[in-house]
Backbone bond lengths (Angstrom), bond angles and torsions (degrees), N, CA, C in turn:
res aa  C-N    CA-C-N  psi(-1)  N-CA   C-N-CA  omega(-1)  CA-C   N-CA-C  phi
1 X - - - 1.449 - - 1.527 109.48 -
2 X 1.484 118.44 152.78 1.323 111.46 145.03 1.155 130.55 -159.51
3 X 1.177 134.72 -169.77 1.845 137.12 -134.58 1.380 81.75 -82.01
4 X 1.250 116.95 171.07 1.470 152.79 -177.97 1.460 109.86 -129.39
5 X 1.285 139.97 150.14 1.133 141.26 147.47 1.213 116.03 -102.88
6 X 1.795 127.90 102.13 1.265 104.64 177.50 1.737 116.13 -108.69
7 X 1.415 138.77 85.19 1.260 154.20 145.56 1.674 96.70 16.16
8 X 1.830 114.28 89.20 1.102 120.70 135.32 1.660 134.38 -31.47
9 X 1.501 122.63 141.70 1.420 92.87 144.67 1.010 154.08 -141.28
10 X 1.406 140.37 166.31 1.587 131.17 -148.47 1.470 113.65 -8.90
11 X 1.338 118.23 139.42 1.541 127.36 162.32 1.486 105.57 71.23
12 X 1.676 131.31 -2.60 1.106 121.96 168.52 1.590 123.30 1.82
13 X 1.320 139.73 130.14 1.226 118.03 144.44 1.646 142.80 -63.61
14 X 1.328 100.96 1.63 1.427 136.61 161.32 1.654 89.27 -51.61
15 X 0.871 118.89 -87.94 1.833 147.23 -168.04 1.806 90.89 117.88
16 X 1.081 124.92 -12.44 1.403 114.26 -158.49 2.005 98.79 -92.63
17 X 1.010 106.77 152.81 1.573 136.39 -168.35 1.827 92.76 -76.09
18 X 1.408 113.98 -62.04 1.332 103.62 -168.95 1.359 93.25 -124.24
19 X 2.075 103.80 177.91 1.788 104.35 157.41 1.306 87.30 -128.70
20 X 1.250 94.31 135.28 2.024 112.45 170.36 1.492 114.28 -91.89
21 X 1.448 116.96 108.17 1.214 133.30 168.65 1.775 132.07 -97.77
22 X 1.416 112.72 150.84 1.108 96.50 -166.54 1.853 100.14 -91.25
23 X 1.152 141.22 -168.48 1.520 139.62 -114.27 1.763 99.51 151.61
24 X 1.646 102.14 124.25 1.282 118.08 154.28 1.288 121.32 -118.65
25 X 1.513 107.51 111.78 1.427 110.80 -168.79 1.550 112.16 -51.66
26 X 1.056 135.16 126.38 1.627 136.14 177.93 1.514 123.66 -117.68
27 X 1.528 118.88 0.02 1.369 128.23 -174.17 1.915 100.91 168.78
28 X 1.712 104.87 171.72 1.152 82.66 168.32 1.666 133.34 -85.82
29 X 1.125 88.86 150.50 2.058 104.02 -171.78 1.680 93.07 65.87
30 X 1.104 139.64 36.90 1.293 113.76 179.59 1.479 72.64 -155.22
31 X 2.231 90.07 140.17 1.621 117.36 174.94 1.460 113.29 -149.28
32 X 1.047 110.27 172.60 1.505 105.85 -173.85 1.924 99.19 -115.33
33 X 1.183 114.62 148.19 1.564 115.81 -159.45 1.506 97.36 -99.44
34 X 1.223 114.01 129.83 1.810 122.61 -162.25 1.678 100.31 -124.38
35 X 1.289 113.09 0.59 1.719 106.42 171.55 1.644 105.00 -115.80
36 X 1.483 113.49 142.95 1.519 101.59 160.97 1.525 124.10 -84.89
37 X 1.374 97.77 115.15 1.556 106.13 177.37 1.400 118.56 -34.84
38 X 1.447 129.16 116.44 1.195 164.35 123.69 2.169 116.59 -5.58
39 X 1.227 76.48 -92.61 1.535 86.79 -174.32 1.655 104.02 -103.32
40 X 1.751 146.28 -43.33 0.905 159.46 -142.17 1.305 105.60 -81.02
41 X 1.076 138.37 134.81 1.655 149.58 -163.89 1.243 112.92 -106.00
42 X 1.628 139.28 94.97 1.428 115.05 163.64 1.422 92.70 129.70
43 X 1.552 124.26 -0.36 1.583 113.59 162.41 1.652 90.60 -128.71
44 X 1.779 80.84 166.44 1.681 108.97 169.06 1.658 100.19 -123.33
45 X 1.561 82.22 172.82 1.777 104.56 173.12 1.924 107.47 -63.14
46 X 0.789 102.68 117.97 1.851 97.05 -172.13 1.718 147.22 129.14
47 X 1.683 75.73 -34.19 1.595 119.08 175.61 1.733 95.45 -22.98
48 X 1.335 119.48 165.36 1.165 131.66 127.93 1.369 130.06 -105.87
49 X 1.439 120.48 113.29 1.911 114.57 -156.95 1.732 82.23 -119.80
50 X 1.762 94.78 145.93 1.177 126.52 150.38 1.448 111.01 -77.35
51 X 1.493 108.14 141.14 1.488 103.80 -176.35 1.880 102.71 -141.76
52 X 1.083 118.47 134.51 1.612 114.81 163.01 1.675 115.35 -101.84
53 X 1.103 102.27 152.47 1.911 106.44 162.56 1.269 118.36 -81.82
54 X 1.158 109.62 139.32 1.590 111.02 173.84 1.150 112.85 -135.69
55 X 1.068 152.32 81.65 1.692 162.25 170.88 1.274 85.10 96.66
56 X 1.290 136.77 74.47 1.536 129.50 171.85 1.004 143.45 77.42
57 X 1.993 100.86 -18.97 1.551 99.07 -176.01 1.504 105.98 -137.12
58 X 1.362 97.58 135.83 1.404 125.17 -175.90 1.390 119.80 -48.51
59 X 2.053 118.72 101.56 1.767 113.99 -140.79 1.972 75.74 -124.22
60 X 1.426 126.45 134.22 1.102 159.13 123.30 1.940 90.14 17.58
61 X 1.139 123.04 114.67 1.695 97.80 136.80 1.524 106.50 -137.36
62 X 1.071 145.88 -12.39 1.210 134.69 165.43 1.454 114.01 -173.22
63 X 1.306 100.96 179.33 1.515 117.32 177.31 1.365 130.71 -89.00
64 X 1.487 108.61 101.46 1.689 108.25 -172.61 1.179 115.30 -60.24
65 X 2.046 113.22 -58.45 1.426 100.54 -174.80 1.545 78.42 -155.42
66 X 1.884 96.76 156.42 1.542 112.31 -179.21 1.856 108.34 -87.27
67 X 1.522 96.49 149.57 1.621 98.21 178.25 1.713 108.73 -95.48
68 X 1.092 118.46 -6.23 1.668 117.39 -175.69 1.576 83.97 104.76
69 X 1.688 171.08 -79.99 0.961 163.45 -106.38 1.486 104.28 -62.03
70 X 1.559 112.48 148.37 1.630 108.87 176.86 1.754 82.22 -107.57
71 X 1.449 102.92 169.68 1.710 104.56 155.12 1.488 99.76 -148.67
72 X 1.807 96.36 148.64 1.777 109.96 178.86 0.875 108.66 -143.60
73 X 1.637 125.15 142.49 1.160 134.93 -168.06 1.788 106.55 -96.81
74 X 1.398 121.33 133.08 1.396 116.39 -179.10 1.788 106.27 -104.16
75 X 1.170 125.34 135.80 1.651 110.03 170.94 1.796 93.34 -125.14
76 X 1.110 106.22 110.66 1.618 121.96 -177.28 1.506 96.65 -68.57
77 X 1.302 97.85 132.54 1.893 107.98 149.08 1.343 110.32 -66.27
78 X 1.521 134.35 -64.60 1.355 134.49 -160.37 1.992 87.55 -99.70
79 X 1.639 88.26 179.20 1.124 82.69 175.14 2.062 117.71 -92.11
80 X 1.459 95.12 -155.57 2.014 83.73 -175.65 1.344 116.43 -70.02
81 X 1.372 119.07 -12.36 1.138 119.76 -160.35 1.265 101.80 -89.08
82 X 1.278 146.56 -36.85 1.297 165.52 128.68 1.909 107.88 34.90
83 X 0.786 111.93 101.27 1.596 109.46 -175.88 1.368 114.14 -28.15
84 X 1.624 119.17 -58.70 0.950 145.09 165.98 1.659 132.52 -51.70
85 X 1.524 111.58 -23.39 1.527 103.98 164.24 1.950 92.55 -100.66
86 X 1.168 116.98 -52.15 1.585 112.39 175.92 1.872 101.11 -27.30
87 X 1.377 127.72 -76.16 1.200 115.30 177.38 1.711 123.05 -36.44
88 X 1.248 109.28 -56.66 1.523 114.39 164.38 1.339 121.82 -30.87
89 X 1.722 121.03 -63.47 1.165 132.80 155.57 1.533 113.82 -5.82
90 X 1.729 89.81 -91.72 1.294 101.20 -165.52 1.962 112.34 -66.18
91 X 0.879 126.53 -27.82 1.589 122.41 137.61 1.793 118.09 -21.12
92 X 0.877 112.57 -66.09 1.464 122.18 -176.59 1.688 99.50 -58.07
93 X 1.505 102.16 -69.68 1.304 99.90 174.42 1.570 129.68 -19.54
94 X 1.156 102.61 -73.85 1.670 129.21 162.53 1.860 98.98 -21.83
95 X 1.337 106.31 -42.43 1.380 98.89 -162.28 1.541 126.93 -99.06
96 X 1.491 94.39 -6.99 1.714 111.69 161.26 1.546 108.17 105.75
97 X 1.675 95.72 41.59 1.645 98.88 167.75 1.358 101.86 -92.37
98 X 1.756 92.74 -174.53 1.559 123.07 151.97 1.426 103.21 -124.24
99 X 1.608 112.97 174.66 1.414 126.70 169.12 1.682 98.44 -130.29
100 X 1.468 101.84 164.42 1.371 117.01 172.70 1.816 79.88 -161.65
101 X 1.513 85.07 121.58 1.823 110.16 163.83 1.617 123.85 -86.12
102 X 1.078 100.67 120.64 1.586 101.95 178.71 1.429 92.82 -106.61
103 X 1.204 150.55 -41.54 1.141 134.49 171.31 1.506 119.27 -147.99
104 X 1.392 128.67 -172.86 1.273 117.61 153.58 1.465 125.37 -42.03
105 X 1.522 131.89 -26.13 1.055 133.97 -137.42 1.638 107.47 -130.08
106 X 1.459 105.50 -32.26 1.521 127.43 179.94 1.690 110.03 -113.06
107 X 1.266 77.47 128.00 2.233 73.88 175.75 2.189 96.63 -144.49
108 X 1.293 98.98 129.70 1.472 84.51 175.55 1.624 92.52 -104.72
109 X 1.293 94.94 176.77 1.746 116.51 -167.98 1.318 108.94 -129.28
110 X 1.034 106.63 128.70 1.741 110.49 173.65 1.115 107.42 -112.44
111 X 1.482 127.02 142.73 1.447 126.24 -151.77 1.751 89.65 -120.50
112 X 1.290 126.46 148.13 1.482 121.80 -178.55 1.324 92.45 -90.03
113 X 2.004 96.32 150.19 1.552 95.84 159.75 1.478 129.94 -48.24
114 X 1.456 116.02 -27.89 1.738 123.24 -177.07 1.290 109.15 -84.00
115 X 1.111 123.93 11.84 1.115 113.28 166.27 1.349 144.14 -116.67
116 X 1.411 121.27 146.42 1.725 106.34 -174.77 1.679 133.49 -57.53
117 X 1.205 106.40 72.69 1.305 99.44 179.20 1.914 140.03 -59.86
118 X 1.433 103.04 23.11 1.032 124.20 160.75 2.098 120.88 -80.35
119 X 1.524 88.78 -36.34 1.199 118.22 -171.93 1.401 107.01 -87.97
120 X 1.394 123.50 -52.66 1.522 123.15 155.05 1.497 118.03 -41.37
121 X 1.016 115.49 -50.43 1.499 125.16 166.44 1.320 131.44 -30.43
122 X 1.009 77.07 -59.32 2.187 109.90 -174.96 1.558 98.62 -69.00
123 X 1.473 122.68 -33.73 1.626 117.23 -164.44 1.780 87.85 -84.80
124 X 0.861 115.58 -61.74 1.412 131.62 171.40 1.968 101.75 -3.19
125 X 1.706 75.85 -81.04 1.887 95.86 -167.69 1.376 98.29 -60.76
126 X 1.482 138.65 -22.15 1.485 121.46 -162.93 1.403 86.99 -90.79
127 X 1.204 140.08 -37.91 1.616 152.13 -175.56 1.973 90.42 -36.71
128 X 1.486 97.41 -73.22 1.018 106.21 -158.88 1.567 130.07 -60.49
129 X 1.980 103.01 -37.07 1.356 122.73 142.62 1.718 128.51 -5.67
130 X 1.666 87.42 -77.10 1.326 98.01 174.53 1.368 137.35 -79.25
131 X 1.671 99.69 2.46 1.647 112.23 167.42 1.968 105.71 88.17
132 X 1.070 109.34 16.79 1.724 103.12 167.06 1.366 102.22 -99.59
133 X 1.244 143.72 21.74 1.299 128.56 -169.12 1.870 109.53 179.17
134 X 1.338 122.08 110.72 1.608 106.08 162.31 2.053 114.46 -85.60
135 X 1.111 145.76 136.49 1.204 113.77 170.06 1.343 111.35 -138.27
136 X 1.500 136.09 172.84 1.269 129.41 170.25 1.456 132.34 -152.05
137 X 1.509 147.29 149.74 0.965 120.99 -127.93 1.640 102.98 -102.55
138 X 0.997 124.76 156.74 1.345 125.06 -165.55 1.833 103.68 -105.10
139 X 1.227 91.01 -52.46 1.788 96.69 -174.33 1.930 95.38 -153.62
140 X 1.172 105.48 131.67 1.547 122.70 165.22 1.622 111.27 -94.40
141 X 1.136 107.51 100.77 1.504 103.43 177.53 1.561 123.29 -107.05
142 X 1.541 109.23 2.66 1.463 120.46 -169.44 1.368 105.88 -95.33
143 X 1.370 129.64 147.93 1.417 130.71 166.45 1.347 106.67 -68.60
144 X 1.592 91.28 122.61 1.641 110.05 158.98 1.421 138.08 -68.59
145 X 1.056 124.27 127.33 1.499 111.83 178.51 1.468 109.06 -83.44
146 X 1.719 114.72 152.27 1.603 118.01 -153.34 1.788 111.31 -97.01
């Protein structure tokens, strides 16, 4: 595998400039994205990304082709350990995510293609309802119904 550069932008609430993802090279400049985006808007876990070099290191430029993945960003009130996001968790679980931790405080969610993301949704918004959780969506990759 290797790193990704994916080009934050300005004023991020990140504070950070880029998010470094990991990448399976699959052709040239072209990889498939193996971390769930964190801070970065507009990919999932799965992606197929075009990528160029730029002084050596492998910088983000777009999206070849979508894998079906949703991604959501969680910003916890308490921390994970918290009875109350731990239950959440395993809720999600149940529903055919992944997690990738950015901190105690931030966790994004990757939603599986098999799964109902209506229903992911719904746990989401009641999460947030009740004040254990603000979150927001990073990339919708599931077919919508009209």
């Amino acid at each position: 595998m290797v790193k990704i550069k994916v080009p934050l932008p300005p004023n991020d609430p990140s504070r950070g400039e880029a998010e470094w993802m990991w990448a399976d090279p699959v052709g040239e400049n072209r990889f498939i994205l193996r971390n769930v985006p964190v801070f970065a808007f507009g990919l999932s876990y799965g992606d197929a990304l075009n990528a160029t070099s730029v002084d050596g290191v492998t910088v983000f430029a777009n999206v070849a082709e979508r894998n079906g993945h949703s991604t959501y960003r969680m910003y916890l009130k308490a921390d994970r350990q918290a009875p109350e996001v731990v239950a959440l968790l395993d809720r999600l679980k149940a529903l055919w995510r992944d997690i990738e931790v950015a901190t105690d405080k931030i966790i994004a969610v990757d939603v599986l293609p098999r799964a109902d993301i209506y229903t992911v949704y719904a746990a989401l918004q009641e999460a947030e309802q009740r004040g254990v959780i603000e979150f927001e969506e990073g990339y919708c990759g599931h077919s919508l119904a009209k």
